[in-house]
C-alpha positions, -999 to 999 in steps of 0.1 A, spaced: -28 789 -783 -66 781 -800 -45 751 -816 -35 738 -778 -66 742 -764 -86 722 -791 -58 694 -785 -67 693 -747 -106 696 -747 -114 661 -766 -80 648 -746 -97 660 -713 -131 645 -724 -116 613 -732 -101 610 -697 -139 624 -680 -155 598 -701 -129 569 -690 -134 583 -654 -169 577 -654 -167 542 -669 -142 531 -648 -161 546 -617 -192 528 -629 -177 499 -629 -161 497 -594 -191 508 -580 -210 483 -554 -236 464 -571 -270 461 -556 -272 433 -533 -290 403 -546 -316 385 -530 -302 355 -508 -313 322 -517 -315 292 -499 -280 273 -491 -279 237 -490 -262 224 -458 -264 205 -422 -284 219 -397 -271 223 -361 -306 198 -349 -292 209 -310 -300 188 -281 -279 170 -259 -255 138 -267 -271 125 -239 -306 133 -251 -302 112 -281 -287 85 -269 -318 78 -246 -344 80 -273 -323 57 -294 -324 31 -267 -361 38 -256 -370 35 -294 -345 8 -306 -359 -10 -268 -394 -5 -283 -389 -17 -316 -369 -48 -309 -396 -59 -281 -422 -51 -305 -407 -75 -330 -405 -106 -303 -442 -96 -289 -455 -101 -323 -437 -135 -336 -444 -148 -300 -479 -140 -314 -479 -156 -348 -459 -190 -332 -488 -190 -306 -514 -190 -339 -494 -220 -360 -490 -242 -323 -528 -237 -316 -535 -244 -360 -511 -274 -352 -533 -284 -319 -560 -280 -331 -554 -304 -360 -539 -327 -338 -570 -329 -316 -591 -337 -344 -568 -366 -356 -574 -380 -315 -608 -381 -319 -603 -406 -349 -577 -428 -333 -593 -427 -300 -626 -445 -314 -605 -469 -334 -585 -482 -300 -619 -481 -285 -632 -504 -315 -600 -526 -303 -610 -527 -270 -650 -536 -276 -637 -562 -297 -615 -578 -275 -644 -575 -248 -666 -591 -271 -647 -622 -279 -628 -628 -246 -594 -630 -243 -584 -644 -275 -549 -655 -278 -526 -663 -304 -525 -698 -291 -560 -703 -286 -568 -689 -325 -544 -713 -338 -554 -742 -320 -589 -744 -330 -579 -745 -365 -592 -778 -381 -570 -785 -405 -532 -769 -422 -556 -745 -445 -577 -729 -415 -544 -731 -396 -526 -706 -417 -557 -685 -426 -564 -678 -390 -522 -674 -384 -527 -647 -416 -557 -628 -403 -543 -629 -365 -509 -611 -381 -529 -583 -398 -551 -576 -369 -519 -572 -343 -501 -550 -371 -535 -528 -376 -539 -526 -336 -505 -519 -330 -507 -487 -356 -536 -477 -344 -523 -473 -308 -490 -460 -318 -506 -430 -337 -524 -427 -306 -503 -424 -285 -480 -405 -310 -510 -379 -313 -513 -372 -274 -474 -368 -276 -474 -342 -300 -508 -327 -286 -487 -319 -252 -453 -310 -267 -478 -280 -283 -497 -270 -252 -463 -268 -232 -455 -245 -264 -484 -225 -264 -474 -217 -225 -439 -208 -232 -457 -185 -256 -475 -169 -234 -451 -166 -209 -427 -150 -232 -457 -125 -245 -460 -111 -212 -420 -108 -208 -421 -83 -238 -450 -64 -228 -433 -60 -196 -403 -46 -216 -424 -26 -239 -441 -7 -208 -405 -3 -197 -391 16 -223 -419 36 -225 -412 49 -196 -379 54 -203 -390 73 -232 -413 97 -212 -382 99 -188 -362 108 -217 -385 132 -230 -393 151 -198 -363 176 -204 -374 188 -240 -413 181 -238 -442 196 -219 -468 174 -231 -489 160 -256 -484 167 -290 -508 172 -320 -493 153 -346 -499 163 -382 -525 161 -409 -518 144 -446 -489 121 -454 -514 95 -469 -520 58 -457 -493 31 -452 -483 26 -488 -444 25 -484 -430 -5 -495 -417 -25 -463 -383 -28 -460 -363 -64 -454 -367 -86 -420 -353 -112 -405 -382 -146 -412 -388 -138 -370 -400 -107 -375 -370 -88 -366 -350 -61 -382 -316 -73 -396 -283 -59 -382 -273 -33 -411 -238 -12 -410 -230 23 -427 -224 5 -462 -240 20 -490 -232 51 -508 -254 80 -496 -266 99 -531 -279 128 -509 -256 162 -515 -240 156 -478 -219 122 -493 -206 96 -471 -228 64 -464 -256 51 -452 -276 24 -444 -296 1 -465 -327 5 -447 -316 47 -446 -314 46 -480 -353 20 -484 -363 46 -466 -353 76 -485 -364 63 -522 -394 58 -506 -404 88 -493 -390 104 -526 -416 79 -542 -440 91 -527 -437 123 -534 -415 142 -511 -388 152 -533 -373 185 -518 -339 187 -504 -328 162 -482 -293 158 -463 -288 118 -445 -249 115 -438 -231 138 -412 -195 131 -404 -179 134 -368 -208 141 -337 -231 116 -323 -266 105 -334 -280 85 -361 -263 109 -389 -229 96 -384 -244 60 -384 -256 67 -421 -291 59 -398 -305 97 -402 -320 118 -428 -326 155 -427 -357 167 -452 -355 207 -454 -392 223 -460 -381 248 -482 -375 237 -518 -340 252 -523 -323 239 -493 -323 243 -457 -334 277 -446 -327 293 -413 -363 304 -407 -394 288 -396 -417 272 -426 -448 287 -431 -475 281 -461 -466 256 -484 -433 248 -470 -452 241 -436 -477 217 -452 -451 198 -470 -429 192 -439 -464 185 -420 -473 158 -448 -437 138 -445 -438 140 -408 -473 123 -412 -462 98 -440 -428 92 -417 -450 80 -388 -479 61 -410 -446 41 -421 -422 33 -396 -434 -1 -386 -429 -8 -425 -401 12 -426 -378 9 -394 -380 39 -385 -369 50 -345 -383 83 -345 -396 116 -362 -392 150 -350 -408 187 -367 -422 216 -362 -415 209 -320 -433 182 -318 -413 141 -316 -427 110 -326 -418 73 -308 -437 47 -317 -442 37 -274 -451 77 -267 -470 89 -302 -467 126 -307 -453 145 -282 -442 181 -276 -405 189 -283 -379 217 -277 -346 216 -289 -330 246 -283 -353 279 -297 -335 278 -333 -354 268 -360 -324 237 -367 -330 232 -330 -369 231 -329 -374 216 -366 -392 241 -380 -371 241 -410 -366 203 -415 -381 171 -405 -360 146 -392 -362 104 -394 -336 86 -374 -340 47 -386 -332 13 -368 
C-alpha cells in the first residue's frame, strides 16, 4: 500500500505540473499596443463634389497657362516693334535724303543724264553711277516700306494679344466662381492656411514651350505601398516632396471610385510616421502635415498641382485657403493626411 502511494504522488505531480504548463500556455496574452496600419483612407465627400473642383481647378490652371503666354508673346511683339521702329527712323531719313536730292537737282532722268554726256567715256560713267543710284534708292524704299509692313503686322498682334488677355481673365473670374459655388456645400469661410513648408524650391515639372501642362495618362509604375500607376507629373511631384523632406507614409493609386486616385493624379501623405492613423494629428504629426500642406501650395504653379486639402481647410489656386468639411471623420476632414490632387 506505501509502495502504491509513492508510485501515484510523483505520477500525480507530473500531471499538476503538465496542467499548469499547459494552462499557461492557452492562457490570453496581454493585448499589445496597436500600431499604425498602412492603408486608403475613406477622404468622403461627394462624386459630385470632386468633380466640380477638378473642373474649377483644371479651368483655372489651363486659363492661367494661356493668360500668361498671351503675356510673354505681347513682350517679344512689342521687343520686335520696338526694334522695328528704330530701324524706320533710319530708312525713313535715307528716302528723305532721296527725296531732297531729287528736289535739289530737278527732275533728272535717265535720258537727260545720258545725254549730256560728252563723249563714250562720260557716257558710260554717268550710265554706271545712274545704275547704282536707282539700285540703292530702290533698297532703301523697299526696306521702307518692308519695315512699316512688319511694324503693323505687330501692332495688329499686340491687339489680338490683348484681346485674348482679357478673354482668359474673363474665364479665370469664371471658374472662380465656380469654385466658390463648389465650395459653398463643404466651406464656411476663409481659411488660415498653414505656417512652414519653405519657399518655392521644387524643381518644376515638364510643359508644353506655350506654357501649358502636357496631356499625361496613368502610365508609370506607382512605388507607393498602394501599387497601380500613376502619372508622370504624380510621380515629379511625389520625389519631390520626398526631396524635400517629407518622407512619411504616403498612399497615390486607388483602384475603382472616382477622383484623381484612380487617375494615378492623387497622392495621400499620412501625418503619422507609421501609416495612416484614424485619429486627428496633434504635436509633431500636426506640424508635419502643416509643413507639406504649405510646401504643396508654395509649389503647385511649379508643380501642377489642382488642389490641397488638410486639417479642414482646401487650397485652389483661384480661391487660396478656404475652410473645408468633409464628413466629421478624421479621413473625411484630413486631419490624418494631407491630400494633393495634380493636373
Amino acid at each position: 500500500m506505501l509502495r502504491s502511494r509513492r508510485v501515484r504522488h510523483p505520477l500525480l505531480a507530473l500531471l499538476v505540473a503538465t496542467a499548469l504548463l499547459l494552462g499557461a500556455g492557452l492562457a490570453p496574452a496581454a493585448p499589445a499596443a496597436a500600431a499604425p496600419t498602412p492603408g486608403t483612407p475613406d477622404e468622403g465627400g461627394s462624386k459630385q463634389l470632386r468633380e466640380a473642383l477638378e473642373a474649377a481647378a483644371k479651368g483655372h490652371i489651363e486659363a492661367k497657362a494661356k493668360l500668361d503666354n498671351s503675356k510673354r508673346r505681347q513682350v517679344a511683339l512689342t521687343g520686335q516693334l520696338r526694334e522695328i521702329e528704330g530701324r524706320l527712323v533710319g530708312l525713313t531719313a535715307q528716302a528723305g535724303e532721296v527725296a531732297v536730292q531729287s528736289y535739289r537737282l530737278g527732275r533728272l532722268t535717265p535720258v537727260s543724264m545720258l545725254l549730256e554726256s560728252a563723249d563714250p567715256q562720260s557716257f558710260l560713267k554717268r550710265a554706271a553711277e545712274l545704275e547704282v543710284m536707282a539700285q540703292r534708292d530702290s533698297a532703301r524704299l523697299r526696306d521702307l516700306n518692308q519695315a512699316r509692313a512688319e511694324a503693323a503686322r505687330a501692332k495688329t498682334a499686340i491687339d489680338g494679344e490683348v484681346r485674348e488677355q482679357a478673354k482668359q481673365l474673363v474665364a479665370l473670374a469664371r471658374k472662380k466662381r465656380d469654385a466658390e459655388i463648389a465650395l459653398a456645400k463643404v466651406s464656411s469661410g476663409s481659411g488660415s492656411g498653414f505656417r512652414g513648408g519653405g519657399s518655392s524650391s521644387a524643381r518644376p515639372a515638364p510643359r508644353n514651350p506655350d506654357g501649358s501642362w502636357p496631356s499625361e495618362s496613368c502610365s508609370v509604375d506607382d512605388p507607393t505601398p498602394a501599387d497601380g500607376c500613376i502619372t508622370p507629373r504624380t510621380l515629379h511631384m511625389l520625389q519631390q516632396a520626398q526631396a524635400a523632406g517629407y518622407k512619411r507614409y504616403a498612399s497615390c493609386h486607388r483602384s475603382g471610385g472616382d477622383g484623381e486616385h484612380p487617375k494615378g493624379r492623387a497622392c495621400d501623405f499620412s501625418a503619422a510616421a507609421g501609416g495612416f492613423e484614424d485619429v486627428t494629428a496633434t504635436g509633431g504629426d500636426k506640424a508635419y502635415g502643416d509643413s507639406l500642406a504649405s510646401w504643396a501650395k508654395n509649389n503647385a504653379g511649379r508643380l501642377g498641382i489642382m488642389y490641397v486639402i488638410w486639417y479642414r481647410q482646401i487650397w485652389m489656386p483661384n480661391t487660396g485657403w478656404r475652410a473645408y468639411s468633409g464628413g466629421g471623420s478624421p479621413a473625411a476632414d484630413h486631419t490624418n493626411h494631407v491630400h494633393i490632387s495634380m493636373y
